[in-house]
C-alpha positions as CSV (number, residue, x, y, z in Angstrom):
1,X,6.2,-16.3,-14.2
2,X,4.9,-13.2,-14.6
3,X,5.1,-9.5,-12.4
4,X,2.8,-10.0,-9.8
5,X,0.0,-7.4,-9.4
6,X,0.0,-4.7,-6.7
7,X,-3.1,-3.6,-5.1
8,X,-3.0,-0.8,-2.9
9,X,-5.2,0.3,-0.4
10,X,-4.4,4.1,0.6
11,X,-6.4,4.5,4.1
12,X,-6.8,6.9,6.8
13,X,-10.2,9.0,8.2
14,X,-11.8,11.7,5.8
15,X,-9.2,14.8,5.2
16,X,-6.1,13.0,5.9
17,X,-5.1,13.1,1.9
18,X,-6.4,9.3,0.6
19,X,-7.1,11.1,-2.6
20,X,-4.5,12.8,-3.4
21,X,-1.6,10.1,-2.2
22,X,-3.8,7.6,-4.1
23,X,-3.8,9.6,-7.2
24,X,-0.2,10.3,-6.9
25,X,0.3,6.8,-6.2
26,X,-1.3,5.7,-9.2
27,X,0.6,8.0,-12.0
28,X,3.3,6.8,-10.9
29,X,3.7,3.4,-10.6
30,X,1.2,3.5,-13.9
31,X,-2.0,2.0,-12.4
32,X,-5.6,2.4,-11.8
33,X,-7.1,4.8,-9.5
34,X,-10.4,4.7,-8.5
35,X,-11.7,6.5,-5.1
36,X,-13.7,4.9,-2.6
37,X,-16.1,7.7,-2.5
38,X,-17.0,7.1,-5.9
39,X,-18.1,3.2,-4.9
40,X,-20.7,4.3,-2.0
41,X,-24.1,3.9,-2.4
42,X,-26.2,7.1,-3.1
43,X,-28.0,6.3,0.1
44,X,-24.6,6.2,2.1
45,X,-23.4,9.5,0.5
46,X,-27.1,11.2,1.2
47,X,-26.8,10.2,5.3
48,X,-22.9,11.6,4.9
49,X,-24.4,14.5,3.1
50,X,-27.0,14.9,6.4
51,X,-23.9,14.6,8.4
52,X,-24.8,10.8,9.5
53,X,-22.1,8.7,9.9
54,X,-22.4,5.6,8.1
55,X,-22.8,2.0,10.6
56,X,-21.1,-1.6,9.5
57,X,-24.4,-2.5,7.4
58,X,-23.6,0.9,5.4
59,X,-19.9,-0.2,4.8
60,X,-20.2,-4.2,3.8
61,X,-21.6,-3.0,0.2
62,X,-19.2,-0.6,-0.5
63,X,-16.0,-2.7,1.2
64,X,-17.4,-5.5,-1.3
65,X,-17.4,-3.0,-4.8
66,X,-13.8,-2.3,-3.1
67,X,-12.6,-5.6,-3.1
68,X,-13.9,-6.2,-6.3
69,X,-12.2,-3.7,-8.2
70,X,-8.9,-4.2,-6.4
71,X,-9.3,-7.9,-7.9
72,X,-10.2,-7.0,-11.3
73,X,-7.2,-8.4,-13.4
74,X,-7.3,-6.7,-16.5
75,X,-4.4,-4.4,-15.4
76,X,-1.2,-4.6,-13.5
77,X,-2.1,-3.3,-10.7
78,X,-5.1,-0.4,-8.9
79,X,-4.7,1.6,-5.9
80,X,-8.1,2.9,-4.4
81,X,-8.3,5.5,-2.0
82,X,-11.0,3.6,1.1
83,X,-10.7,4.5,5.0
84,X,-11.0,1.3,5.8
85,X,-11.1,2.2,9.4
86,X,-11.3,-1.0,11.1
87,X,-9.0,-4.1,10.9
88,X,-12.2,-6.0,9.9
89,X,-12.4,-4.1,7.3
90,X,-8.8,-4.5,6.2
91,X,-10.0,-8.2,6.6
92,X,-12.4,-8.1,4.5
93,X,-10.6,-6.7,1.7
94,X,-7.9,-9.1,2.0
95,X,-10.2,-11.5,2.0
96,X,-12.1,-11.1,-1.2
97,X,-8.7,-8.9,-3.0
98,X,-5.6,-11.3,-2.3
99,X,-2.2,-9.8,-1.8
100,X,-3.2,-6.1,-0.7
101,X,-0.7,-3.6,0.9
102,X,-2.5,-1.0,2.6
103,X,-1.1,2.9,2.3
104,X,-1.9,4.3,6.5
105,X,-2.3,8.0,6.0
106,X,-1.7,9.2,9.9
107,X,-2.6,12.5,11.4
108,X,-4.1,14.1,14.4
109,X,-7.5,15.5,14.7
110,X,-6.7,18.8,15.0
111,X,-5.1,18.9,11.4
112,X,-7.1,16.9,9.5
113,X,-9.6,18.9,11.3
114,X,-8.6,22.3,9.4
115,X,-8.8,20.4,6.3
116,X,-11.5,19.5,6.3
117,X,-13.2,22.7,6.6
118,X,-11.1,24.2,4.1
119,X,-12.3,22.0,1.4
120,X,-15.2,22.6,-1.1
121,X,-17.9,20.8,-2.6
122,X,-17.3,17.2,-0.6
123,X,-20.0,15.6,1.0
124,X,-18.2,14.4,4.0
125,X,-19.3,17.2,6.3
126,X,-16.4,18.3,9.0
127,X,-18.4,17.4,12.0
128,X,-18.3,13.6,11.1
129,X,-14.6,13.5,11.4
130,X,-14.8,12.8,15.5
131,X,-16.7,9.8,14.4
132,X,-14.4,8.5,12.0
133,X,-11.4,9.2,14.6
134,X,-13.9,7.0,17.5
135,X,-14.1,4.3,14.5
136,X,-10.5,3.9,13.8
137,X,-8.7,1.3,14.4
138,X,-5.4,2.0,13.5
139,X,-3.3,-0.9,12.0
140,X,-1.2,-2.9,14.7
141,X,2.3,-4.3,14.0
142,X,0.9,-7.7,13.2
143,X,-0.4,-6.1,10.1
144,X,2.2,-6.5,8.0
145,X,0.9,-5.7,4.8
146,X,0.3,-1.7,6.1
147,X,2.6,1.1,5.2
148,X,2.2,3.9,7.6
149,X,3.1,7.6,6.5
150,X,3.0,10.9,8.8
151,X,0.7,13.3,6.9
152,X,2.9,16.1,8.4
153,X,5.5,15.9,5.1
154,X,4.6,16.9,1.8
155,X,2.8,14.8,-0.8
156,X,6.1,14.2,-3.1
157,X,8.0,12.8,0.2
158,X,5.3,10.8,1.2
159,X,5.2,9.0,-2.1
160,X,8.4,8.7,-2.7
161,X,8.5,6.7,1.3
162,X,5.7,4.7,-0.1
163,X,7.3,3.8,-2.7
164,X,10.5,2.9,-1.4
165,X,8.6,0.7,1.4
166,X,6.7,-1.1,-1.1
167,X,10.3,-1.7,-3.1
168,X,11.3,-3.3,0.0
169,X,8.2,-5.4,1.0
170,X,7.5,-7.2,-2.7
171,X,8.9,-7.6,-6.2
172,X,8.3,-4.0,-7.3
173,X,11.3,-3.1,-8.9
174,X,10.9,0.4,-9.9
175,X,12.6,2.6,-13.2
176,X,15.1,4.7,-11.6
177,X,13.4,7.8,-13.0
178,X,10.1,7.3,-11.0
């Protein structure tokens, strides 16, 4: 039998780090990255870009290339970085993905608020984060495939809780220098 293939989802509204964890995630446990942003439409990113937030018929698309590249099994595992704001969309993924664990990046407004509008060059315009924060649903206990991680500690501790969490919850078994 072989080593089963991790999928990871790392979540959480704009700003709260989904990139980077996801990244960090990915080098090292080895697999692929991809971020979400890079899987919406141009239309989507254009109506973000005109600081419109995006409605269910804007997200089904994009959850779908999601899901579809989480189920790609040409590698041992991916990790994409997706807000998957809403436990229908969690359920859609697992849906279409299989065996997903799902990385919940939590934070207050007020901090991912600052940010935000310290960052350059994204499209996700600051002012669209009260809408994400309406739109969340954030994960319940019956989720039991969700990891959920303060994004008050630094980015080395909160991988390295990820990581230990996902050692605990499936077969990962993980060379002690990672």
């Amino acid at each position: 039998m072989g080593t089963p293939t991790l999928r990871l989802v790392v979540m959480g509204v704009s700003g709260c780090g989904k990139s980077t964890m996801a990244q960090a995630l990915g080098e090292r446990l080895g697999l692929q990255m991809v971020d979400g942003d890079d899987l919406h439409l141009p239309e989507s990113v254009a109506k973000m870009r005109s600081g419109i937030a995006l409605e269910d018929a804007d997200r089904w698309p994009w959850l779908d290339r999601i899901a579809a590249y989480l189920s790609q099994a040409d590698a041992p595992g991916r990790v994409v970085a997706c807000s998957a704001l809403k436990r229908v969309y969690r359920d859609r993924i697992r849906a279409q993905a299989g065996d997903v664990c799902f990385v919940f990046l939590d934070g207050d407004f007020e901090l991912i608020d600052r940010r935000m509008r310290q960052r350059v060059g994204h499209y996700m315009q600051p002012d669209l984060l009260s809408s994400q924060f309406r739109t969340l649903e954030k994960p319940q206990a019956d989720e039991t495939d969700v990891i959920r991680l303060p994004i008050t500690e630094p980015v080395q501790d909160m991988v390295a809780q990820a990581l230990a969490a996902l050692q605990a919850r499936t077969a990962l078994r993980l060379h002690p220098a990672l």
